[in-house]
C-alpha positions, 0 to 999 in steps of 0.5 A, spaced: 854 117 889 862 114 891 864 118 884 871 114 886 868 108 885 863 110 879 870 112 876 874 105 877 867 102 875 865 105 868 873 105 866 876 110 860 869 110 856 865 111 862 868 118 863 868 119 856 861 118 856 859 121 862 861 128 860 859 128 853 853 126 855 853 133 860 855 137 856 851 135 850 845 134 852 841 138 857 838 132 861 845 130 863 846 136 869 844 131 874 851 128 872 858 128 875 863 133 873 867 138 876 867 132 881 869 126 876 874 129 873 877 131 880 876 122 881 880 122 876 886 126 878 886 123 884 886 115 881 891 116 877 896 120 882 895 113 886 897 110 880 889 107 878 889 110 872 893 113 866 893 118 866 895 121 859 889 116 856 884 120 862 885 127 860 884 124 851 878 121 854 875 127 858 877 131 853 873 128 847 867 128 851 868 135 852 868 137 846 863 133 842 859 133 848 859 141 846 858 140 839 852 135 840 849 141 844 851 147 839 848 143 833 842 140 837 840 148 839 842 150 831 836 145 830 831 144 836 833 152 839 828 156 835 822 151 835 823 151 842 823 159 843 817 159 840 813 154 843 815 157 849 812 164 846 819 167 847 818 174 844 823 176 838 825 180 843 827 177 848 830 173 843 834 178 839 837 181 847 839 173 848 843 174 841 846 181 843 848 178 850 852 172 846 855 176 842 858 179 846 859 174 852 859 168 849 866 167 848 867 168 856 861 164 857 864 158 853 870 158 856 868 160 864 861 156 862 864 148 863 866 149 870 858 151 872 855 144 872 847 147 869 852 151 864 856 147 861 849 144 857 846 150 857 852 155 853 853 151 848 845 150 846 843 158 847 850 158 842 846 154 837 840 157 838 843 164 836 846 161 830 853 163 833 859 161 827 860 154 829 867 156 827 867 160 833 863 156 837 869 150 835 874 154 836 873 157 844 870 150 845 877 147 844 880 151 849 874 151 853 875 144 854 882 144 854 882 148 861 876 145 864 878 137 863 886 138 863 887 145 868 882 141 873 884 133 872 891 136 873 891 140 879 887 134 883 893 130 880 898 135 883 894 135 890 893 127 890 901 126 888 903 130 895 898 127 899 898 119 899 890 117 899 887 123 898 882 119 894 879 117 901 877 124 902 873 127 896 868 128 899 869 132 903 875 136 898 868 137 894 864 139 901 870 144 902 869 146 895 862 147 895 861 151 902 867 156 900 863 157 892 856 159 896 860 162 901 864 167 896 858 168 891 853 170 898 859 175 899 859 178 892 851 179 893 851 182 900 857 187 897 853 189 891 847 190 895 843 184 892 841 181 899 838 187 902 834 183 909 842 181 910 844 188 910 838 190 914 840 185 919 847 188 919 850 190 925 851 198 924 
């Protein structure tokens, strides 16, 4: 999918619609997101787009996309669990995981795509304080929609027609993420063939 042009032709409500969809409903993954809103960015640093209109859309969408998803998880959650045969167990460790990352997940969930649909639900499930959810979805969604919209503005106000080249910026992206997260797991022992495999 050329993200630019999908951007250009579904317009301010298109990526209001796109991201409420994946964050609020847990089919919505196959969506762009980190990639949409660097399109964005980039369109509206060459003057294709408004940009204050851009960032009040893409953060609407966040937010009740978000809300959508904590109360569909309040309501559907548990009968799912249970058809599932989720052990009470299972489900109380999940609620005690929660309770203790899940600001942290809120917050850093939105720029991992399977979690910005999953946090939110799981949230929902465990009966979190909507108030709390609320609260750190607001800020969640401001760092995530704004932070990320406004840097690949920044960058695409420098460098003239950055636009052309998203693709590879996202490529560049994805190969430094994997690259770190493969660093991270060799140093922490998780892949063990590749530390046998290891010149001594």
């Amino acid at each position: 999918m050329d993200v630019t042009a999908y951007v250009q032709a579904v317009g301010y409500l298109g990526i209001f619609a796109t991201v409420f969809v994946e964050t609020g409903l847990l089919v919505g993954f196959f969506l762009p997101g980190d990639s949409l809103l660097i399109a964005v960015g980039l369109l509206a640093a060459a003057n294709k787009m408004q940009l204050p209109i851009a960032l009040l859309a893409l953060f609407l969408g966040s937010v009740l996309g978000n809300n959508l998803g904590y109360f569909l998880g309040r309501k559907f959650g548990p009968a799912l669990l249970t058809r599932a045969r989720v052990r009470q167990e299972d489900l109380e460790r999940t609620r005690r995981f929660m309770a203790r990352f899940g600001p942290l997940s809120i917050l850093i969930g939105p720029y991992v795509p399977v979690f910005r649909a999953v946090v939110p639900f799981t949230c929902g499930t465990v009966r979190m304080p909507w108030l709390r959810f609320f609260g750190l979805s607001l800020l969640g969604s401001l760092l995530w929609t704004q932070g990320l919209t406004l840097v690949a503005y920044y960058v695409g106000s420098k460098i003239p027609h950055l636009e052309r080249y998203i693709y590879l910026i996202l490529l560049a992206g994805v190969g430094f993420a994997v690259a770190l997260a493969a660093w991270r797991a060799y140093r922490s022992g998780n892949l063990p063939w590749l530390r046998r495999s290891a010149p001594k």
